[in-house]
N, CA, C and O atoms as a Tripos MOL2 file, in Angstrom:
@<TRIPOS>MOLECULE
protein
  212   211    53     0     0
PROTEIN
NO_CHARGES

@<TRIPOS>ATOM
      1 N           0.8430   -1.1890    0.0000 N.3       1 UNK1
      2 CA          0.0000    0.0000    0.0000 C.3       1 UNK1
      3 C           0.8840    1.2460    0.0000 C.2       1 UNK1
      4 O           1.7740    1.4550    0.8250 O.2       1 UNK1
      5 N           0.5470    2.0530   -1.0110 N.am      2 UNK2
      6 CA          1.2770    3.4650   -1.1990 C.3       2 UNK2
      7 C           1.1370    4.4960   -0.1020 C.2       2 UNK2
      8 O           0.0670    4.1510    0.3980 O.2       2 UNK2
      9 N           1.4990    5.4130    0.4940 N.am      3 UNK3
     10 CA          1.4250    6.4140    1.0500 C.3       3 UNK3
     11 C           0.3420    7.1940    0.2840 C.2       3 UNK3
     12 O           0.4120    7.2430   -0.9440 O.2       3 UNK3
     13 N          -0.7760    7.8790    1.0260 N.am      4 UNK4
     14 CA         -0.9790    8.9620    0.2180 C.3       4 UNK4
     15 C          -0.5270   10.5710   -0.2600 C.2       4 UNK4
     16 O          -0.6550   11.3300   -1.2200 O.2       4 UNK4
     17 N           0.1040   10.5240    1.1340 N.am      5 UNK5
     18 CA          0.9410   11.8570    1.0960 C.3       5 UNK5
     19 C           2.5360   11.8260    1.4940 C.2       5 UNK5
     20 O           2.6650   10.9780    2.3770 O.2       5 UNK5
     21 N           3.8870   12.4750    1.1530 N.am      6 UNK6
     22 CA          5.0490   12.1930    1.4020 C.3       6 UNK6
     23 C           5.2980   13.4740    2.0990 C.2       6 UNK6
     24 O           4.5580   14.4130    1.8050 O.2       6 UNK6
     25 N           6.2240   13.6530    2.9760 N.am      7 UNK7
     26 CA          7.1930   14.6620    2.7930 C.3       7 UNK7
     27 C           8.2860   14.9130    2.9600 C.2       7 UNK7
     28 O           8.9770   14.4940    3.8880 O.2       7 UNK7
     29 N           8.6460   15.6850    2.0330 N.am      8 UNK8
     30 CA          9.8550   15.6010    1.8150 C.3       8 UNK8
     31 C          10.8120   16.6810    1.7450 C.2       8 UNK8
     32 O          10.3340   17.7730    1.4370 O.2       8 UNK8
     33 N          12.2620   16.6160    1.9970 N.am      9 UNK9
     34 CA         13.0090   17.8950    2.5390 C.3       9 UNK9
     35 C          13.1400   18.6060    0.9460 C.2       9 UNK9
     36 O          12.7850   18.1670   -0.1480 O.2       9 UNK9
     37 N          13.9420   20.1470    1.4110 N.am     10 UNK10
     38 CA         13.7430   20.6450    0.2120 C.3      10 UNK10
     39 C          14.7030   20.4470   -0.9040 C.2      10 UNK10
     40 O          14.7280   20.9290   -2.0370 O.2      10 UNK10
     41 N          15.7620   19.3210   -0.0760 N.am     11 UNK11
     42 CA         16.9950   19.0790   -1.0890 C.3      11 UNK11
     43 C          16.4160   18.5420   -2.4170 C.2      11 UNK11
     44 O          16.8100   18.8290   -3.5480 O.2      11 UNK11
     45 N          15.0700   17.4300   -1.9580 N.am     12 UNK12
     46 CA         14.3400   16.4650   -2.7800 C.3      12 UNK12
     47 C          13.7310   17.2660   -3.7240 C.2      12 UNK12
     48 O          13.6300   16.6690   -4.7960 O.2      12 UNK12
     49 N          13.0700   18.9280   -3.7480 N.am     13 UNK13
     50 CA         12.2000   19.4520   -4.4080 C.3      13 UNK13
     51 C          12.8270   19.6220   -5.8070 C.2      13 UNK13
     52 O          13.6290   20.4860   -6.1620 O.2      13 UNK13
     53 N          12.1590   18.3690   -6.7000 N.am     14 UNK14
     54 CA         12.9520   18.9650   -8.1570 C.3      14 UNK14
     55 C          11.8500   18.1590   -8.8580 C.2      14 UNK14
     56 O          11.5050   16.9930   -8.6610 O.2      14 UNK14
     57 N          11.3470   19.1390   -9.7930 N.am     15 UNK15
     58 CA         10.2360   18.5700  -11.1050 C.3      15 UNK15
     59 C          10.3470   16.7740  -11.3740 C.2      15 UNK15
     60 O           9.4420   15.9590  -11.5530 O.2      15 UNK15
     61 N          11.6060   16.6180  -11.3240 N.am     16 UNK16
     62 CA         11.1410   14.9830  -11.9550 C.3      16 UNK16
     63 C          11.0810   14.7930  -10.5010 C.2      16 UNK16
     64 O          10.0220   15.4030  -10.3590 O.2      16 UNK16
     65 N          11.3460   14.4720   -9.4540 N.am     17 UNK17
     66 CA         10.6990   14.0130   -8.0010 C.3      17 UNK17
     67 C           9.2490   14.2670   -7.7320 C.2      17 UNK17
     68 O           8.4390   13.4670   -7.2640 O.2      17 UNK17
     69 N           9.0960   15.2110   -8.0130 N.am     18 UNK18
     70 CA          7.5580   15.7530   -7.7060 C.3      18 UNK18
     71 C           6.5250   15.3350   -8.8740 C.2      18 UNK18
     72 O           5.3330   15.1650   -8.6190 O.2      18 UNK18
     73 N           7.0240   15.1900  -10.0850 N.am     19 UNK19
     74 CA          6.3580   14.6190  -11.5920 C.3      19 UNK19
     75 C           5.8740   12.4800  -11.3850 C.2      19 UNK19
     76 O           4.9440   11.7900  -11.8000 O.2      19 UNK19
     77 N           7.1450   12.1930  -10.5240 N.am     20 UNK20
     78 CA          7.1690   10.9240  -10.3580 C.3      20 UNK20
     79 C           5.9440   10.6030   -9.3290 C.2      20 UNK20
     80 O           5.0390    9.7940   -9.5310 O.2      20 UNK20
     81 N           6.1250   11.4120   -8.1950 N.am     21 UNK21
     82 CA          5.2600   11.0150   -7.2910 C.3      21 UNK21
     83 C           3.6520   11.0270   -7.2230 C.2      21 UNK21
     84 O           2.7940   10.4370   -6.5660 O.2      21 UNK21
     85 N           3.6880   12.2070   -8.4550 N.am     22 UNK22
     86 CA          2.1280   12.2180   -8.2590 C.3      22 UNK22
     87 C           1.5140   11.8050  -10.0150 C.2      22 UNK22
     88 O           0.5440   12.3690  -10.5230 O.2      22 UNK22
     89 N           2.2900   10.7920  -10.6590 N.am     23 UNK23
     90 CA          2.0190    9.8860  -11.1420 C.3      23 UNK23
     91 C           1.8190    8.4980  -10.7060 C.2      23 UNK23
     92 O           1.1660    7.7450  -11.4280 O.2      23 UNK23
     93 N           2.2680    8.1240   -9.7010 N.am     24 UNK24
     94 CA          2.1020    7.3990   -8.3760 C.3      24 UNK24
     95 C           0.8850    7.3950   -7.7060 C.2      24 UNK24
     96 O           0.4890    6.5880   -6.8650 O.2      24 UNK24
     97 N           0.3130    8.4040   -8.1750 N.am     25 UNK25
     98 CA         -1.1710    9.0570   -6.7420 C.3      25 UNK25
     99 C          -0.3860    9.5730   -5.7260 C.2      25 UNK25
    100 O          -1.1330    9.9600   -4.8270 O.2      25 UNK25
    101 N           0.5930    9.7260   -5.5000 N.am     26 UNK26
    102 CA          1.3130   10.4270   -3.9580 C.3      26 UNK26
    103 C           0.9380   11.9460   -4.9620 C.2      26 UNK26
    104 O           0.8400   12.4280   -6.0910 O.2      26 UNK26
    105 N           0.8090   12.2430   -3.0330 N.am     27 UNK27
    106 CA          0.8240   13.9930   -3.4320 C.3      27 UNK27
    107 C           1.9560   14.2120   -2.3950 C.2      27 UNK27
    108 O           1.9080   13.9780   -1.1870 O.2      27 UNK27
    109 N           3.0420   14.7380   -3.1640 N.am     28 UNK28
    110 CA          3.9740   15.4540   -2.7990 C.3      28 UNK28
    111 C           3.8450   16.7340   -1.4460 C.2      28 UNK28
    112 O           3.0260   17.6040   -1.7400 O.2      28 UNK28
    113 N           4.5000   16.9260   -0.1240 N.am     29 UNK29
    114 CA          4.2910   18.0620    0.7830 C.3      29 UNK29
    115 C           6.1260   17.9910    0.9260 C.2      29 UNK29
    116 O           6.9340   17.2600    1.5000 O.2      29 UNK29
    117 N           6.1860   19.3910   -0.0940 N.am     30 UNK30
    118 CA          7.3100   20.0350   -0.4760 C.3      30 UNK30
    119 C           7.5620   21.3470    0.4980 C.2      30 UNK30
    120 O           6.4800   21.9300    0.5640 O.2      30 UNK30
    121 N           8.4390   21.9640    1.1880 N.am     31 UNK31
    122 CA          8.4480   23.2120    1.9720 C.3      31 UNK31
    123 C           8.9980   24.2580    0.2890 C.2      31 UNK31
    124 O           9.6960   24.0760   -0.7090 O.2      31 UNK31
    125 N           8.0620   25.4180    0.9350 N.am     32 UNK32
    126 CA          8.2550   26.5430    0.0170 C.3      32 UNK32
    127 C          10.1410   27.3280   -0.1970 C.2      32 UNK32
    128 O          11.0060   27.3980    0.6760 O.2      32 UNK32
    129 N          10.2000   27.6550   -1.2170 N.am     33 UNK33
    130 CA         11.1430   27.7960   -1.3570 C.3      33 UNK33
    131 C          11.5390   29.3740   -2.0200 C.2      33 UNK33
    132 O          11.4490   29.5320   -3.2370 O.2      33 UNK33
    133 N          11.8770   30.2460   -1.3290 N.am     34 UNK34
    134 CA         12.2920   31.4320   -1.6280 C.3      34 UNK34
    135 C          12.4300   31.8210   -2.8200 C.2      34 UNK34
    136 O          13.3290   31.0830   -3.2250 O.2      34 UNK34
    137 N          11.9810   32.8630   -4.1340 N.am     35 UNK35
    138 CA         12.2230   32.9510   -5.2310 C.3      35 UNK35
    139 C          13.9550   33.3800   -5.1610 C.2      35 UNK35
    140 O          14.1260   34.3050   -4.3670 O.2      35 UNK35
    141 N          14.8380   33.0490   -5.6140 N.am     36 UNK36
    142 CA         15.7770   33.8300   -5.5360 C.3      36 UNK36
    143 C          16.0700   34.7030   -6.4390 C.2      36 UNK36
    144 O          17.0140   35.4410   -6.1560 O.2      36 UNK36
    145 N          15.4660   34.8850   -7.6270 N.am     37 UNK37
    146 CA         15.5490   36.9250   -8.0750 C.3      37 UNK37
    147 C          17.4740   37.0870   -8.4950 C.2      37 UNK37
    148 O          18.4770   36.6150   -7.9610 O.2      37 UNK37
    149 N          17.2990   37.7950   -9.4370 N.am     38 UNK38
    150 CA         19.0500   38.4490   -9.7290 C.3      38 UNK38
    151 C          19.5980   38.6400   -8.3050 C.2      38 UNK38
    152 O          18.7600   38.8000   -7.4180 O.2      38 UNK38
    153 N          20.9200   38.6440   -7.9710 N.am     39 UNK39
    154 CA         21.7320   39.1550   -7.0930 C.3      39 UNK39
    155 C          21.8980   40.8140   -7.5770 C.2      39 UNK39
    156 O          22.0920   41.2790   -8.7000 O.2      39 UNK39
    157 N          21.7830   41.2970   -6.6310 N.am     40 UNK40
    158 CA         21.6090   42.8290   -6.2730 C.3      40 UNK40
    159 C          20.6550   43.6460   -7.5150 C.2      40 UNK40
    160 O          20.8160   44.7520   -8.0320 O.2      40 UNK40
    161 N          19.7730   42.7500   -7.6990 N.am     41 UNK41
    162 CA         18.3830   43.3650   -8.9250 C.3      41 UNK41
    163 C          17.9370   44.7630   -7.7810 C.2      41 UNK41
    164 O          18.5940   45.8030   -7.8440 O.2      41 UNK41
    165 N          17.1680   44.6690   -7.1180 N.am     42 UNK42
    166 CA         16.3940   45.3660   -5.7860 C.3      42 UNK42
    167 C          17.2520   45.2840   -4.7560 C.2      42 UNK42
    168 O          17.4130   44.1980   -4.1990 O.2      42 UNK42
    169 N          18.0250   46.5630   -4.2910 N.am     43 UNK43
    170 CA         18.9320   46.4750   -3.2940 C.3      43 UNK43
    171 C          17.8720   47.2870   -2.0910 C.2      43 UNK43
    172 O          17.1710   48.2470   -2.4140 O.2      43 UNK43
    173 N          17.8990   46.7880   -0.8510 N.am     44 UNK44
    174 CA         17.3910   48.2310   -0.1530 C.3      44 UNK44
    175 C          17.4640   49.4090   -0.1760 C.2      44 UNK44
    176 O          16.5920   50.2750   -0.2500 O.2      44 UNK44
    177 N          19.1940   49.4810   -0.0730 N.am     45 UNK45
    178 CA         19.2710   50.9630    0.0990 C.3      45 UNK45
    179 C          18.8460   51.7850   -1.0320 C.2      45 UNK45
    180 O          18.9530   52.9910   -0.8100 O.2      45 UNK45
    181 N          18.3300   51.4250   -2.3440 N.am     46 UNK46
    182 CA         18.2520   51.9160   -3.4500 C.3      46 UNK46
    183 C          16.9210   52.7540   -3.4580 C.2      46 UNK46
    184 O          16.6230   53.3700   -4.4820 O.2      46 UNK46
    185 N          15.9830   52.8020   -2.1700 N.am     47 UNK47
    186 CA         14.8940   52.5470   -1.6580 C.3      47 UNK47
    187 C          14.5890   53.7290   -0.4740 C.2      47 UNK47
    188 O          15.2560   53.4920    0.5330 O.2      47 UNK47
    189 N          13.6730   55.0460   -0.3390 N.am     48 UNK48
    190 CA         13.8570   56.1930    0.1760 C.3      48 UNK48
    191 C          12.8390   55.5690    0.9200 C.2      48 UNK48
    192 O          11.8580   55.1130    0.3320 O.2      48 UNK48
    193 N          12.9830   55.4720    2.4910 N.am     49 UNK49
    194 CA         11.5430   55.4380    3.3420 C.3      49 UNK49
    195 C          11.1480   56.9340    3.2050 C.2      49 UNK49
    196 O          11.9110   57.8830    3.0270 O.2      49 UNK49
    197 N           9.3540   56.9500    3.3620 N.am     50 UNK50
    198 CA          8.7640   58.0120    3.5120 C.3      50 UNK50
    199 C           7.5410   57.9370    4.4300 C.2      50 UNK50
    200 O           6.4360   57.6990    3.9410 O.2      50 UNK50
    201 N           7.7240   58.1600    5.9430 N.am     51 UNK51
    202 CA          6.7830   57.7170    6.6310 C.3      51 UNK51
    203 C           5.0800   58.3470    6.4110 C.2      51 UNK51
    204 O           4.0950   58.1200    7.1130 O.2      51 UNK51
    205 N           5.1840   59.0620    5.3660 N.am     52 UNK52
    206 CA          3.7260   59.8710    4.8310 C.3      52 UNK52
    207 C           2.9850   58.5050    4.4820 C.2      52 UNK52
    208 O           1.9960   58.1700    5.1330 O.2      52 UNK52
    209 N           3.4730   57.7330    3.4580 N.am     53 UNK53
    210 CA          2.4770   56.9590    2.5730 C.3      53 UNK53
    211 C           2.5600   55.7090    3.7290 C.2      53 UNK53
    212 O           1.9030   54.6800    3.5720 O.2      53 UNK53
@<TRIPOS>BOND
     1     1     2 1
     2     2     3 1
     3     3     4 2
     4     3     5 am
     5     5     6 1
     6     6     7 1
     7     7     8 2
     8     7     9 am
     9     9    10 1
    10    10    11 1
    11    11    12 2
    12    11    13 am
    13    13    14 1
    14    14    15 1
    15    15    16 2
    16    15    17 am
    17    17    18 1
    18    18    19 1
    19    19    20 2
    20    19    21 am
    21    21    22 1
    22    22    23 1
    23    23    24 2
    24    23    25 am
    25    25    26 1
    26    26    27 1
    27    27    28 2
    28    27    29 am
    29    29    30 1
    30    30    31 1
    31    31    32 2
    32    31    33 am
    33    33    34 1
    34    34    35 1
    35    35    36 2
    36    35    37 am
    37    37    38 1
    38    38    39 1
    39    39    40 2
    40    39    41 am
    41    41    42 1
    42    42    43 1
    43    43    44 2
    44    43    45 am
    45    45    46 1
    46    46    47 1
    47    47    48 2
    48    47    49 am
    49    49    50 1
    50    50    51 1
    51    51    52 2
    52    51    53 am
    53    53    54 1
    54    54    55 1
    55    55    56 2
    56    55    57 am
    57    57    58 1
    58    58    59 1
    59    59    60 2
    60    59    61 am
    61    61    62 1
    62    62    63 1
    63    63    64 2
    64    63    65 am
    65    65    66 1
    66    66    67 1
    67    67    68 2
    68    67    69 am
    69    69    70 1
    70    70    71 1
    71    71    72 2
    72    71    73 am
    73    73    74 1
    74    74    75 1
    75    75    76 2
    76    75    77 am
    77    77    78 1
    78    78    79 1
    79    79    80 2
    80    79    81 am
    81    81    82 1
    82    82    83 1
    83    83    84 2
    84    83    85 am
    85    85    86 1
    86    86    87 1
    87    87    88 2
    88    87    89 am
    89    89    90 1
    90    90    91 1
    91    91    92 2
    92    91    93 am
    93    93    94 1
    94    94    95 1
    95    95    96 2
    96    95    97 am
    97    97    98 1
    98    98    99 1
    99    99   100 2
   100    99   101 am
   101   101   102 1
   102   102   103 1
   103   103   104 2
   104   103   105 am
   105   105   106 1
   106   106   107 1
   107   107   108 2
   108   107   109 am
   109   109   110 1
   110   110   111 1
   111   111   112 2
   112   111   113 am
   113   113   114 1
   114   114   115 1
   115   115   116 2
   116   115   117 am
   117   117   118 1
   118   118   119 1
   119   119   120 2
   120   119   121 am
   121   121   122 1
   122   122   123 1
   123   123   124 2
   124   123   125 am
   125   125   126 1
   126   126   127 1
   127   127   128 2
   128   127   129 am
   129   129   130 1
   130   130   131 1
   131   131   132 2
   132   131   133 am
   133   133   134 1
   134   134   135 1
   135   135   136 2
   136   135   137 am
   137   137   138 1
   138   138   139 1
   139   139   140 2
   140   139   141 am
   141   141   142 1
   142   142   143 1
   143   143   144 2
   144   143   145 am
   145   145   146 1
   146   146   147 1
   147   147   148 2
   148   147   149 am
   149   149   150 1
   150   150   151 1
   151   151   152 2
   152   151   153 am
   153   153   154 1
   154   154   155 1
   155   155   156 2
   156   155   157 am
   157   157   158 1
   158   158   159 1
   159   159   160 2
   160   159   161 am
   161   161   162 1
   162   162   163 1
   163   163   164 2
   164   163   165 am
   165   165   166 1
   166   166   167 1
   167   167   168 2
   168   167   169 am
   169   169   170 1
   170   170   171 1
   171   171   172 2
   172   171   173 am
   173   173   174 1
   174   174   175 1
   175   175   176 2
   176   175   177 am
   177   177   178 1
   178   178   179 1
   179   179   180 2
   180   179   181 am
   181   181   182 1
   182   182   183 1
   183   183   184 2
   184   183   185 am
   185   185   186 1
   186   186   187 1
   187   187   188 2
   188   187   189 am
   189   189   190 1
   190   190   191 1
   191   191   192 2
   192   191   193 am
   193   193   194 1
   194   194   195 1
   195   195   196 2
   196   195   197 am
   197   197   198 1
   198   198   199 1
   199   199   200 2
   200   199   201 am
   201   201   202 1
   202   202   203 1
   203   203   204 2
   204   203   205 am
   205   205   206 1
   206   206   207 1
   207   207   208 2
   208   207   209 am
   209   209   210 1
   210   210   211 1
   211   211   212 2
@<TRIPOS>SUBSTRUCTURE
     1 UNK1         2 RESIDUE 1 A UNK
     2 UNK2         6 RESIDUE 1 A UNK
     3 UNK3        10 RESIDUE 1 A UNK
     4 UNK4        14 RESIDUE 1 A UNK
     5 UNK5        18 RESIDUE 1 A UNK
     6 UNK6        22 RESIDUE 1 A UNK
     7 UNK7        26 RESIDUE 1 A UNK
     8 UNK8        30 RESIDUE 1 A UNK
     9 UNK9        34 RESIDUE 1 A UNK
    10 UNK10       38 RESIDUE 1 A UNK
    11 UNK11       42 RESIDUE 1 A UNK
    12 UNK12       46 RESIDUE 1 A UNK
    13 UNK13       50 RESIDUE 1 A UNK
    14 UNK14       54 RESIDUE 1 A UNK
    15 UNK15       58 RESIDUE 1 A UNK
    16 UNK16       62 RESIDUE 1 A UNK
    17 UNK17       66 RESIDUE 1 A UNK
    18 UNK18       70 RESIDUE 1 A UNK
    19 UNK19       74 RESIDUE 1 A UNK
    20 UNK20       78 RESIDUE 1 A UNK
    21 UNK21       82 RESIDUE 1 A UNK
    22 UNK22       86 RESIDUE 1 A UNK
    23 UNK23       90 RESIDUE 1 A UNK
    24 UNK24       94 RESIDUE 1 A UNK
    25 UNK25       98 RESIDUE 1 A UNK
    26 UNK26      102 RESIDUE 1 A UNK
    27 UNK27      106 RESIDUE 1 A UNK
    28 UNK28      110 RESIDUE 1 A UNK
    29 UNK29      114 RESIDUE 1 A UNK
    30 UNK30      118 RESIDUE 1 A UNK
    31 UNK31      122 RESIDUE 1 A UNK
    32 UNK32      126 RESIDUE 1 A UNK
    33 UNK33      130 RESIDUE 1 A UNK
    34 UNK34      134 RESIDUE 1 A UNK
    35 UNK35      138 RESIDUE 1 A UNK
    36 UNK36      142 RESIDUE 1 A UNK
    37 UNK37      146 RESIDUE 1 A UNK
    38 UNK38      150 RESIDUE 1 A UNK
    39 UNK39      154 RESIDUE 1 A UNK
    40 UNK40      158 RESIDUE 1 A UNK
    41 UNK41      162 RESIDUE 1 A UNK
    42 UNK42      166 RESIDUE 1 A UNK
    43 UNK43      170 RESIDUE 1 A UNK
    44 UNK44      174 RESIDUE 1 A UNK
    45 UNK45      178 RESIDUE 1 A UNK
    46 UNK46      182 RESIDUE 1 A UNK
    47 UNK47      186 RESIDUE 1 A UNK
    48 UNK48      190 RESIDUE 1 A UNK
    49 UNK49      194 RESIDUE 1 A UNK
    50 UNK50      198 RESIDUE 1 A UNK
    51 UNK51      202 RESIDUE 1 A UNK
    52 UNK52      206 RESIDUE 1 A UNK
    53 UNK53      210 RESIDUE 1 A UNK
Protein backbone atom coordinates (compact mmCIF):
# COMPACT_ATOMS: atom_id res chain seq x y z
CA UNK A 1 0.00 0.00 0.00
CA UNK A 2 1.28 3.46 -1.20
CA UNK A 3 1.43 6.41 1.05
CA UNK A 4 -0.98 8.96 0.22
CA UNK A 5 0.94 11.86 1.10
CA UNK A 6 5.05 12.19 1.40
CA UNK A 7 7.19 14.66 2.79
CA UNK A 8 9.85 15.60 1.82
CA UNK A 9 13.01 17.89 2.54
CA UNK A 10 13.74 20.64 0.21
CA UNK A 11 16.99 19.08 -1.09
CA UNK A 12 14.34 16.46 -2.78
CA UNK A 13 12.20 19.45 -4.41
CA UNK A 14 12.95 18.97 -8.16
CA UNK A 15 10.24 18.57 -11.10
CA UNK A 16 11.14 14.98 -11.95
CA UNK A 17 10.70 14.01 -8.00
CA UNK A 18 7.56 15.75 -7.71
CA UNK A 19 6.36 14.62 -11.59
CA UNK A 20 7.17 10.92 -10.36
CA UNK A 21 5.26 11.01 -7.29
CA UNK A 22 2.13 12.22 -8.26
CA UNK A 23 2.02 9.89 -11.14
CA UNK A 24 2.10 7.40 -8.38
CA UNK A 25 -1.17 9.06 -6.74
CA UNK A 26 1.31 10.43 -3.96
CA UNK A 27 0.82 13.99 -3.43
CA UNK A 28 3.97 15.45 -2.80
CA UNK A 29 4.29 18.06 0.78
CA UNK A 30 7.31 20.04 -0.48
CA UNK A 31 8.45 23.21 1.97
CA UNK A 32 8.26 26.54 0.02
CA UNK A 33 11.14 27.80 -1.36
CA UNK A 34 12.29 31.43 -1.63
CA UNK A 35 12.22 32.95 -5.23
CA UNK A 36 15.78 33.83 -5.54
CA UNK A 37 15.55 36.92 -8.07
CA UNK A 38 19.05 38.45 -9.73
CA UNK A 39 21.73 39.15 -7.09
CA UNK A 40 21.61 42.83 -6.27
CA UNK A 41 18.38 43.37 -8.92
CA UNK A 42 16.39 45.37 -5.79
CA UNK A 43 18.93 46.48 -3.29
CA UNK A 44 17.39 48.23 -0.15
CA UNK A 45 19.27 50.96 0.10
CA UNK A 46 18.25 51.92 -3.45
CA UNK A 47 14.89 52.55 -1.66
CA UNK A 48 13.86 56.19 0.18
CA UNK A 49 11.54 55.44 3.34
CA UNK A 50 8.76 58.01 3.51
CA UNK A 51 6.78 57.72 6.63
CA UNK A 52 3.73 59.87 4.83
CA UNK A 53 2.48 56.96 2.57
Amino acid sequence: MLPITLAVDSGYKTPFNAQYLLEKTIIPAMPYTRPKGKPGYFRTKDFIYDEYY
